[in-house]
C-alpha positions in Angstrom: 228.3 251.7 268.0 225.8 250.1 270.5 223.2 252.3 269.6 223.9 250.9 265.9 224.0 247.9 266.6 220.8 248.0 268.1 219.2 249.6 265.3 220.7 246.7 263.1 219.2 244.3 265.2 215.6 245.8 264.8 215.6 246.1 261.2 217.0 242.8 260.9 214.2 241.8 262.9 212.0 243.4 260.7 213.4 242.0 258.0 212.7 239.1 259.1 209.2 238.5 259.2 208.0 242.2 257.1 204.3 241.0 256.7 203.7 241.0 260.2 204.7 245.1 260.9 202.7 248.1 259.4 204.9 251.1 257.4 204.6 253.5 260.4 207.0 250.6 262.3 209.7 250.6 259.6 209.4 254.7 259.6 210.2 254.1 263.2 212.8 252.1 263.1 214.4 254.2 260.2 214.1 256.9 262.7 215.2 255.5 265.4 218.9 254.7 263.5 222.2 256.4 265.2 223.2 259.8 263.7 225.8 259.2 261.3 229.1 260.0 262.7 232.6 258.9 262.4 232.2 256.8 265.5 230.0 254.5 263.2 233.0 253.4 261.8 233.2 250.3 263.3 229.8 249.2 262.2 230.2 246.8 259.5 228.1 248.4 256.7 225.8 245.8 254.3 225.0 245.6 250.7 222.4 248.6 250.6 221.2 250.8 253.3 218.2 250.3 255.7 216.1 252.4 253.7 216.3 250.9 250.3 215.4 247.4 252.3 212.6 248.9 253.5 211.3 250.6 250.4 211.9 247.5 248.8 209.8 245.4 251.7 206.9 248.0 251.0 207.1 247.5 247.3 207.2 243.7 247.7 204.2 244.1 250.3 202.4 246.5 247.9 202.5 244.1 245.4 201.2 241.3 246.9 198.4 243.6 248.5 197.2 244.1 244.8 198.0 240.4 243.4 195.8 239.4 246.7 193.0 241.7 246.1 193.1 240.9 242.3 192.8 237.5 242.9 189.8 237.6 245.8 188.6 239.9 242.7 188.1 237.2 240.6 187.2 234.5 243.0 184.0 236.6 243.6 183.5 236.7 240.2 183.6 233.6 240.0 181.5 233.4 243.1 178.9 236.2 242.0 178.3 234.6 238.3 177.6 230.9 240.5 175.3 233.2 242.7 173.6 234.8 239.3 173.0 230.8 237.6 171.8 229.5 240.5 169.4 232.3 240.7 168.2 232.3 237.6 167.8 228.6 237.6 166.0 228.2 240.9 163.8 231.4 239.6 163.2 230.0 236.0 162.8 226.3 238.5 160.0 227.9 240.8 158.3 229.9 238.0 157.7 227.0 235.7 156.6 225.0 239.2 154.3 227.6 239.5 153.0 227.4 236.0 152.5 223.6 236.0 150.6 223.8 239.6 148.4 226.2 238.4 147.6 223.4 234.9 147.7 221.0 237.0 145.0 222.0 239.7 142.8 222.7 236.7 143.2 219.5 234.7 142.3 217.7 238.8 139.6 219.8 238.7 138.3 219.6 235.3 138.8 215.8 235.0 137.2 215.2 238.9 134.1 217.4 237.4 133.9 215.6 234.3 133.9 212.4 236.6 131.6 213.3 238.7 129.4 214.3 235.6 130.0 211.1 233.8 129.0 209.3 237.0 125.6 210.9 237.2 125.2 210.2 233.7 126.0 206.3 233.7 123.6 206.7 237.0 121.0 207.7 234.6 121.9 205.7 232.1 121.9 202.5 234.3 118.0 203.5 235.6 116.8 204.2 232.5 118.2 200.7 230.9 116.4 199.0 234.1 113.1 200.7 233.3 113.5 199.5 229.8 114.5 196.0 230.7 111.7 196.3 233.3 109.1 197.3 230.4 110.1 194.3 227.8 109.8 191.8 230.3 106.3 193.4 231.1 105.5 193.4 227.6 107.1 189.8 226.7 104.7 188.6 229.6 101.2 190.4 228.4 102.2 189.2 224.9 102.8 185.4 226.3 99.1 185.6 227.7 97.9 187.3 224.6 99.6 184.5 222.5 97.9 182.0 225.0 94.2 183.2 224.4 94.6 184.0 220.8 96.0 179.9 220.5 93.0 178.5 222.6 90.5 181.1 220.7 92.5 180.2 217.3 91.7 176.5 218.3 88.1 176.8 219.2 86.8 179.1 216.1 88.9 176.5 213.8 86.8 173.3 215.8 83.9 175.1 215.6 84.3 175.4 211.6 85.4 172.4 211.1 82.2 170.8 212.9 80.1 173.2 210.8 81.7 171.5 208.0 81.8 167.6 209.0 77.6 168.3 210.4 77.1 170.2 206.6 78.3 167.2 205.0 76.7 164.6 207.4 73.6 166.4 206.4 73.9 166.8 203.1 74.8 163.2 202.5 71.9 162.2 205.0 74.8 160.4 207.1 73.2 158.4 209.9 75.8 160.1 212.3 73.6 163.3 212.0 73.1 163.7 216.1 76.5 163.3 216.6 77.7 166.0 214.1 75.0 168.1 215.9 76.2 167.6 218.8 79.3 168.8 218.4 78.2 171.7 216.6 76.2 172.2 219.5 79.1 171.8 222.5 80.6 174.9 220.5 80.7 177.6 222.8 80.7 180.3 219.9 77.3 179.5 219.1 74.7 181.3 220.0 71.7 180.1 222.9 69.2 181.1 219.5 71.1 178.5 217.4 71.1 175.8 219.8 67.9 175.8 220.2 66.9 175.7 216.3 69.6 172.3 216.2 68.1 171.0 219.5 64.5 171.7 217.6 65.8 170.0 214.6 67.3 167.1 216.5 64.1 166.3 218.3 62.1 166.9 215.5 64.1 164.6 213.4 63.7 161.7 216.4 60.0 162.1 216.0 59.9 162.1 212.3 62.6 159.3 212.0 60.0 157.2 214.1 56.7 158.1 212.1 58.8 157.6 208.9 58.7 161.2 207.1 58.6 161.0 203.3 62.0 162.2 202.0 61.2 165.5 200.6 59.9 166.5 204.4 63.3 165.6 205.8 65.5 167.3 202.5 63.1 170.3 203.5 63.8 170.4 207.0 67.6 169.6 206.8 68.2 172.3 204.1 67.1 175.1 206.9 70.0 173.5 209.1 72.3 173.6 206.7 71.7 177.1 205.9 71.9 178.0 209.4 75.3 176.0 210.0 76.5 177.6 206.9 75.6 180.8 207.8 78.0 180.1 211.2 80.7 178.7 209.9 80.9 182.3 207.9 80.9 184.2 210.8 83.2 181.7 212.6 85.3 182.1 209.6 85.0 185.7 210.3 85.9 186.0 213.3 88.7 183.7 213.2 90.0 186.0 210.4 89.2 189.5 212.8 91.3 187.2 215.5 94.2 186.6 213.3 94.3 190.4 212.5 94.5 191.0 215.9 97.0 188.7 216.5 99.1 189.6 213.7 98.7 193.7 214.8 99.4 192.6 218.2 102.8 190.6 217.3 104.0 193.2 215.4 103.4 196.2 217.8 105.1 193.8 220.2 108.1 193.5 218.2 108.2 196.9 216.9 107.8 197.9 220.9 110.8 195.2 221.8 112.9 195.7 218.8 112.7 199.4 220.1 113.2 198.8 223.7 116.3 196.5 222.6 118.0 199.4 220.3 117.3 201.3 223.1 118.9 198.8 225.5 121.6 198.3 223.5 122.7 201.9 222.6 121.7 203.3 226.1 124.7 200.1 227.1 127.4 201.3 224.5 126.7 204.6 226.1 127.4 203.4 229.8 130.7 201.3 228.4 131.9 204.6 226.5 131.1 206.6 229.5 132.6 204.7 232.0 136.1 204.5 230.0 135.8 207.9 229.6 134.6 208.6 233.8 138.1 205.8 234.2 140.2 207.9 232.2 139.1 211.3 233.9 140.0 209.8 237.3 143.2 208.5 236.2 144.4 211.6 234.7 143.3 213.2 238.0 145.5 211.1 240.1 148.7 210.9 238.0 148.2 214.9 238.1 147.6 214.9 242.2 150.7 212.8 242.0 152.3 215.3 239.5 151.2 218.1 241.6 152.5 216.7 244.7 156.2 216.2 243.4 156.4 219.4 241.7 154.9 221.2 244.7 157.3 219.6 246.8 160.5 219.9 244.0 158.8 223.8 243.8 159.5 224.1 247.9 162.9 222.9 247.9 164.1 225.3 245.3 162.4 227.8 247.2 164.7 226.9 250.2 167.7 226.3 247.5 167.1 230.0 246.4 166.3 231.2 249.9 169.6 229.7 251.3 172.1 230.7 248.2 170.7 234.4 248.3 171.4 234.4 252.2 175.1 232.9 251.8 175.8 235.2 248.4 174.6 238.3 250.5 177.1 237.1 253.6 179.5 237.1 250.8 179.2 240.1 248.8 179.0 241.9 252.5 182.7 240.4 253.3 184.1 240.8 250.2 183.5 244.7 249.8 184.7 244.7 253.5 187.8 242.9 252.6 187.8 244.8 249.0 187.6 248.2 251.5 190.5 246.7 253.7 192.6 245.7 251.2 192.4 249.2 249.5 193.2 251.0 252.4 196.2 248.9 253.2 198.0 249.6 249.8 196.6 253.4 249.7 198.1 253.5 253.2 201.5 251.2 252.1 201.6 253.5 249.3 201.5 256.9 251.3 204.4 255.5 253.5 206.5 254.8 250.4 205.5 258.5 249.2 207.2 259.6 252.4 210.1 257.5 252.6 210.8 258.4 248.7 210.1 262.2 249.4 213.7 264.0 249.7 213.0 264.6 253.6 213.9 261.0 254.3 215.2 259.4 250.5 217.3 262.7 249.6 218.5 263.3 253.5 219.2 259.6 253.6 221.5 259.6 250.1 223.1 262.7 251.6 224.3 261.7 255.0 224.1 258.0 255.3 225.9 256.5 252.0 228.3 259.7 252.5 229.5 259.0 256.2 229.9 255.3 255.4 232.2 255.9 251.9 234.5 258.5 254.3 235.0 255.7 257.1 235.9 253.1 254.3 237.9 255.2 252.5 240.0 256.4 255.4 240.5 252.2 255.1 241.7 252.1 251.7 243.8 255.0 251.2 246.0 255.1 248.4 243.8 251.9 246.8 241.5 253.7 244.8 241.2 250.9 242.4 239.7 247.5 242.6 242.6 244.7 242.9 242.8 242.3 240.0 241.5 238.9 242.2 238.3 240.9 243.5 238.1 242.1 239.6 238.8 238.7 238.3 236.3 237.1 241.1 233.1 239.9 240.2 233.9 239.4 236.4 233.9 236.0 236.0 230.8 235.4 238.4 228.9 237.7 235.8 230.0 236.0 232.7 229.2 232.8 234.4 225.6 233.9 235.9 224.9 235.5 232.6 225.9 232.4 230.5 223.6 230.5 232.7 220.6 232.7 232.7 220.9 234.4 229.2 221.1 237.8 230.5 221.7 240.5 228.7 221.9 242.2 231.6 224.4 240.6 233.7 226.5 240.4 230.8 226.5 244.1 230.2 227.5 244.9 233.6 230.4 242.1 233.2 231.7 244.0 230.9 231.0 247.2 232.5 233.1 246.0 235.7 236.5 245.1 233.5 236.7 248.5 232.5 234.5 251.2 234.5 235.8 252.6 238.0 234.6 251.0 241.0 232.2 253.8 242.2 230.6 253.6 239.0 230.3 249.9 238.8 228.5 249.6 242.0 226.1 252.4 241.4 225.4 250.6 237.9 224.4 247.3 240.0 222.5 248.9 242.7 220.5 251.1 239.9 220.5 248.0 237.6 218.9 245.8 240.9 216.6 248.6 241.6 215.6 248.6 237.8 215.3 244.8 237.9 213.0 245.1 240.8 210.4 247.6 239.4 210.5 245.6 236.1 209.2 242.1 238.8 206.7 244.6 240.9 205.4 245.6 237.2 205.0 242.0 235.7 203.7 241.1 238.4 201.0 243.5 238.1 200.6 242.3 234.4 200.5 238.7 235.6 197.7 239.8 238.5 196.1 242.0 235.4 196.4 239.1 233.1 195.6 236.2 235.2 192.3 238.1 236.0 191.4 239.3 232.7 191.9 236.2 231.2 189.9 234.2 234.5 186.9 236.5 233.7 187.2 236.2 230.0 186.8 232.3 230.0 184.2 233.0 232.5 182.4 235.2 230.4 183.0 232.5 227.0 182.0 229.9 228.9 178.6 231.1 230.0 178.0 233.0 227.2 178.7 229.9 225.0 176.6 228.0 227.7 173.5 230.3 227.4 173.6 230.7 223.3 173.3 226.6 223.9 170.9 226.7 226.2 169.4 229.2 223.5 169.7 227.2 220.6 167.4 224.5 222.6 165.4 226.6 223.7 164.9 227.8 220.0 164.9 224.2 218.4 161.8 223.5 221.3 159.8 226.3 220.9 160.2 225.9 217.2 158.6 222.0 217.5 156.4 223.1 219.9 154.7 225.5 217.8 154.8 223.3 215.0 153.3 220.3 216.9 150.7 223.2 218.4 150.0 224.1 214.6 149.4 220.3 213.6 147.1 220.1 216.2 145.3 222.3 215.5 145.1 221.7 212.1 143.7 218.6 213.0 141.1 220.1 215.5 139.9 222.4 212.5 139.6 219.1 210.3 137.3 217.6 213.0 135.5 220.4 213.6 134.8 220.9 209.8 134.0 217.0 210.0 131.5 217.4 212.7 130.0 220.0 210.9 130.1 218.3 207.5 128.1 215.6 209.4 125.7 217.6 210.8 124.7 219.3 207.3 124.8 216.0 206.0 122.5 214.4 208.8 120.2 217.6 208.5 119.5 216.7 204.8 118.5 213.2 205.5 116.6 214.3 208.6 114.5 216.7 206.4 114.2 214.0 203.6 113.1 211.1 206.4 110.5 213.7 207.8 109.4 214.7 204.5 108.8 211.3 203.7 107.4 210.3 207.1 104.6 213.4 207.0 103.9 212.2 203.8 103.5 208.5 204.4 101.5 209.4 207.5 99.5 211.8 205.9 99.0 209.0 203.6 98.0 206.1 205.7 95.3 208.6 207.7 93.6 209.9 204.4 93.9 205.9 203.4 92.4 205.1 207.1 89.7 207.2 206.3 88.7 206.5 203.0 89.3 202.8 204.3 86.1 203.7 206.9 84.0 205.0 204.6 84.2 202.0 202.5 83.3 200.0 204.9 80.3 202.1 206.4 78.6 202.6 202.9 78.8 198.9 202.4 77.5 198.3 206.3 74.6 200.2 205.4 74.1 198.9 202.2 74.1 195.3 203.2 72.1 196.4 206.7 69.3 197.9 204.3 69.3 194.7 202.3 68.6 192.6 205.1 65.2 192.0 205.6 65.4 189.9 208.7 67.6 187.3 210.8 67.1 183.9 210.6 66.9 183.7 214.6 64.6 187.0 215.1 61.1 186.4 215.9 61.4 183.3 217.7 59.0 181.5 214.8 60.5 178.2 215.0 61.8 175.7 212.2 58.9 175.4 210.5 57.9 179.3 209.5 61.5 179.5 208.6 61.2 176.5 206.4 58.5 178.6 205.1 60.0 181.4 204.3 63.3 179.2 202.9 61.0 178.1 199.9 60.9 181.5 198.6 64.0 183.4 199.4 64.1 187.2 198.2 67.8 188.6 196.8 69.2 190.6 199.6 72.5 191.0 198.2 76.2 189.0 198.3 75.3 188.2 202.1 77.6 185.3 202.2 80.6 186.9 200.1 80.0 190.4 202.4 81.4 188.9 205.4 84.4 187.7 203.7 84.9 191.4 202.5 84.4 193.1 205.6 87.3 190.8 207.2 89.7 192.1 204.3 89.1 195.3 204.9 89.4 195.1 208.8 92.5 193.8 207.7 93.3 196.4 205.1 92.1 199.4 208.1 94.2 197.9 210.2 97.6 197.5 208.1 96.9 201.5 207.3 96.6 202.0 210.7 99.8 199.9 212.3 101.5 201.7 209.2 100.8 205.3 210.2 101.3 204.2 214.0 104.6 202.5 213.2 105.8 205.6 211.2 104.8 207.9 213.6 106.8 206.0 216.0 109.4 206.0 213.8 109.5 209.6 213.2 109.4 210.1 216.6 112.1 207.7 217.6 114.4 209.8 214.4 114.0 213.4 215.7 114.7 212.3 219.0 118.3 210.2 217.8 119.2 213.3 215.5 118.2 215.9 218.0 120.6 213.7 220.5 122.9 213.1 217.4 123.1 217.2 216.9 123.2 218.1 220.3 126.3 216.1 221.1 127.8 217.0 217.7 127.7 220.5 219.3 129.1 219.6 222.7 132.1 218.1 220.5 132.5 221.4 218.4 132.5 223.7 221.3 135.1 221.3 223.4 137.5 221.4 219.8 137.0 224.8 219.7 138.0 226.1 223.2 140.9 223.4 222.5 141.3 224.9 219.2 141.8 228.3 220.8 143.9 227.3 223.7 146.2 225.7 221.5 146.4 229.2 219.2 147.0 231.0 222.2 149.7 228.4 223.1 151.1 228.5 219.9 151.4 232.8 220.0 152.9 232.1 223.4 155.7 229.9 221.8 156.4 232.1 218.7 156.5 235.3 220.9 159.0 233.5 223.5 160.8 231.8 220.1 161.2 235.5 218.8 162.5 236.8 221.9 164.6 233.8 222.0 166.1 234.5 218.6 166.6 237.7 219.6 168.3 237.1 222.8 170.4 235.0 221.1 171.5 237.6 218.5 172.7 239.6 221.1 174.5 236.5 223.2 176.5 235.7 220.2 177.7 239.2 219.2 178.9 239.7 223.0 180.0 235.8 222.8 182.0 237.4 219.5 183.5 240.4 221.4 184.7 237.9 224.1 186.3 235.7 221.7 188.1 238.6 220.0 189.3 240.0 223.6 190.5 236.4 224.2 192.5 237.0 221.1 193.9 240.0 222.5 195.0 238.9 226.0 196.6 235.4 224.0 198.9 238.1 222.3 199.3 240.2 225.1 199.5 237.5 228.0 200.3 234.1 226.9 202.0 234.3 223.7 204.9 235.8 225.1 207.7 233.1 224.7 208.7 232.1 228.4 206.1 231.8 230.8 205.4 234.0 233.9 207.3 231.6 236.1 210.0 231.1 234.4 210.7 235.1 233.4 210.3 235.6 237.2 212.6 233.0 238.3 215.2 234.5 235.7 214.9 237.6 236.8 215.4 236.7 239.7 218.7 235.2 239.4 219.7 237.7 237.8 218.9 240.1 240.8 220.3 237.6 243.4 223.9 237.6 241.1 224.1 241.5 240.7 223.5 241.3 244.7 226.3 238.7 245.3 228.6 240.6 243.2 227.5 244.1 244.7 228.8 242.0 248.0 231.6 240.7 246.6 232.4 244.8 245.5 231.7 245.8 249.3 233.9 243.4 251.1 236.4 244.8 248.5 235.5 248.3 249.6 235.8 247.4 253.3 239.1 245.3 252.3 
């Protein structure tokens, strides 16, 4: 009986806390129990025997070993598909940082070269709108001084006419103010020493006649040589006035043709620094918004570097644990399940059902001999705890073996209970497994919705991007092929009037020299002609007044003398408009290859900057449809596995949750209804030991 008693006490003990003993410690307690002989009669027996607690303790534990290692199943899973997002974030993360370093290092580049470029040009730009500056100023000053001698020459040859005139009149009136018109005539300093000595003659003379009293035709002779001679200078200052206005007038105008030139020139060479310079601004601002661009993505690039680092550091810790524990966990129940193999095997189980129940049923019916039948209170008392239990809980169960108990033996009644609570059991241990089953199935299921559902959105963007983006890409560079075609149309049409201006230039100057020419020979036959007319000069010989007087009273015709100055003025004047025209178009056909030449060359630059943009943009664009494609595809596929979730969901709703009572409440009824077939199995064993 002590030794019993004892082994009561250590199962008991074992009972009491079961999770904290392995199955070989409830094999040796099981073994260490007292043989079973009639002195164990005095042990008070309980409800079931030692062994069907402890195969129930290993079910309950083998249970929860599987619930347990269902559930850490789907907290990795959990954990695992966090570990794959933030992956393929940080990877998508640190691959488009990548990407946008590498443009941005190449726009810094390309925009600081461009700036550097652009500075060298405004640089150039700058000195060669000094030099031009520098060359009007020099030209505005040598035209001041030519516009200063051509005034005081303009004045003197116009005096110097005029006194021709006021002495031709003097003389022909026979004005007593005759040596004072002289005089004047005289002070000129265009006249030459020969004719100031024929007035300074004539003067003296006339002092000497004027005293003797000359008869009148002596003095009308002798004044009409003077007259000739004065008239004879005032032509050839008339002449030379005119040859100084033509040079004035050719002068002015290549002046203003040179600083109307030198302004455009200022001017456009100004618009070009001011277009520059925004441009040279522009580069360096994009250059430093993109060094600041760079900078933050270089840093955001690092961090998700770390990020990834660290979260593939602490998902490797705990993918390493969790197939440890996963390893752990299936040993324990492989090794829980072995020791429920043995204890059900018929070594133990079948020598345990043999001996034990058998030994105990002999000691308690040596108590109750002659009382083989239950007495009506104990009947009465297990009865109407069943009805009332199975009233309660709606158990079909409970009220079977109610009924059962007013009419079946007692032996059979009990066994119905105990098989009926064993039963009962296997049916919890099962739905628990279903619940485990179902509580994972369904976990991973909305897992797998959710981020399928997630990543067909994230799809669908993608999708509706890519799909502007290429259209955008295609506007572009519909309107880079618009420009381009533009430029080009520009360029023909600039060619055209570039080959019509030169045409006509070649022309006009081909003109203007065969004009110049013929202009020439004009005026070296009639040079020649009026050269062999001349007989003589007035001044040559140094005869004096009288022989010239002489020869005055029979003059031979040499020609249009008079007139032929006159003439030869014109066509100086007519030689020298040819010739400022053929300069002046030359200069102009100069000026016009060199703007279209500069005009095609940049038109060019333009065309070859749109086209590398044009076909940077294409390639862009292919880019975009071949990543829009695989999108579309990708998405195909995430929304028939998306689909075959959704239909599984359907399937575990009819299979798990649409099920009328929930988990917890068919566990808690189940588990009255255990608790009441154990209360009345008692009730039936203190009857048994009664």
């Amino acid at each position: 009986a002590q030794a019993a008693q004892a082994h009561a006490s250590r199962f008991n003990s074992a009972m009491a806390s079961p999770l904290m003993i392995g199955p070989a410690v409830f094999l040796a307690l099981l073994c260490a129990a007292p043989p079973a002989t009639h002195a164990a009669g005095a042990v008070q027996r309980s409800d079931v025997t030692p062994l069907q607690k402890l195969l129930q303790m290993l079910d309950s534990m083998t249970a929860k070993g599987k619930a347990e290692k269902q559930a850490e199943q789907v907290e990795f899973a959990k954990f695992d598909e966090w570990c794959d997002g933030v992956r393929k974030e940080k990877t998508k993360s640190i691959s488009d940082a990548a990407t946008q370093m590498e443009e941005l290092e190449a726009t810094i580049e390309k925009e600081t070269t461009d700036a550097a470029v652009l500075a060298e040009e405004i640089k150039e730009l700058e000195a060669k709108i000094a030099k031009a500056e520098a060359e009007l100023d020099a030209a505005t000053t040598v035209r001041g001084k030519e516009k200063a001698d051509y005034d005081a020459e303009h004045k003197d040859l116009s005096e110097s006419i005029d006194a021709c005139e006021r002495a031709i009149a003097v003389l022909i009136s026979r004005g007593a103010d005759v040596p004072q018109s002289l005089a004047q005539v005289q002070a000129s300093k265009h006249i030459p020493a020969e004719a100031k000595a024929v007035i300074k003659s004539f003067l003296s003379l006339s002092n000497d006649e004027m005293l003797g009293a000359p008869e009148a035709n002596a003095y009308e002779f002798q004044s009409g040589g003077v007259v000739k001679l004065l008239e004879k200078l005032m032509k050839e200052f008339k002449a030379q006035l005119l040859v100084v206005e033509k040079e004035e007038m050719t002068a002015k105008a290549s002046f203003e043709v040179l600083s109307q030139q030198l302004t455009d020139d200022v001017a456009f060479d100004n618009k070009e620094v001011a277009q520059k310079t925004e441009r040279k601004a522009a580069a360096l601002e994009l250059a430093a918004s993109s060094k600041a661009d760079l900078a933050t993505t270089t840093a955001s690039k690092a961090e998700d570097e770390k990020v990834l680092s660290e979260t593939n550091a602490e998902c490797l810790l705990r993918s390493e644990e969790y197939e440890k524990n996963q390893i752990t966990r299936a040993e324990e129940i492989r090794a829980i399940e072995t020791a429920v193999g043995i204890l059900s095997s018929s070594s133990v189980q079948g020598n345990a059902d043999t001996y034990l129940p058998t030994l105990l049923q002999v000691r308690s019916t040596s108590l109750v001999q002659g009382s083989t039948h239950w007495s009506p209170a104990a009947r009465r008392q297990v009865v109407e705890m069943l009805q009332a239990k199975a009233r309660a809980t709606g158990s079909r169960a409970l009220a079977m073996v109610a009924a059962h108990a007013l009419a079946d033996p007692f032996a059979k009644v009990k066994k119905m209970i105990k098989d009926l609570i064993v039963k009962l059991m296997e049916q919890t241990n099962a739905e628990a497994d279903q619940h485990a089953y179902c509580t994972t199935e369904l976990a991973t299921n909305k897992e797998t919705r959710e981020n399928k559902q997630e990543e067909a959105e994230q799809l669908s963007a993608l999708i509706e991007q890519l799909t502007a983006e290429s259209a955008k890409l295609s506007s572009e560079i519909t309107e880079l092929s618009d420009a381009i075609a533009e430029i080009k149309a520009s360029q023909a049409e600039a060619t055209k009037i570039r080959q019509e201006e030169k045409a006509v230039n070649t022309k006009t100057v081909a003109d203007a020299t065969e004009a110049i020419l013929a202009v020439e020979k004009a005026t070296q036959i009639l040079k020649d002609y009026y050269s062999s007319a001349k007989e003589g000069s007035l001044l040559q010989g140094g005869q004096g007044l009288r022989a010239e007087m002489k020869q005055a009273e029979k003059v031979p015709y040499k020609g249009m003398q008079a007139t032929s100055g006159g003439i030869f003025g014109m066509l100086e004047v007519v030689l020298s408009d040819f010739s400022r025209l053929e300069a002046q178009t030359s200069h102009d056909e100069t000026a016009a290859a060199a703007a279209y030449e500069k005009f095609m060359n940049e038109a060019d630059e333009n065309v070859d900057v749109k086209t590398a943009e044009v076909e940077h943009k294409t390639n862009s664009r292919t880019v975009a449809d071949e990543k829009n494609a695989a999108s579309k595809k990708q998405l195909g596929l995430t929304q028939k596995e998306l689909d075959k979730a959704m239909n599984y969901y359907d399937k575990l709703k009819e299979e798990c949750l649409d099920t009328g009572l929930s988990y917890d409440d068919r566990k808690k009824a189940r588990e009255e209804e255990i608790q009441s077939l154990k209360e009345a199995l008692a009730i039936l064993n203190q009857q048994d030991l009664a």
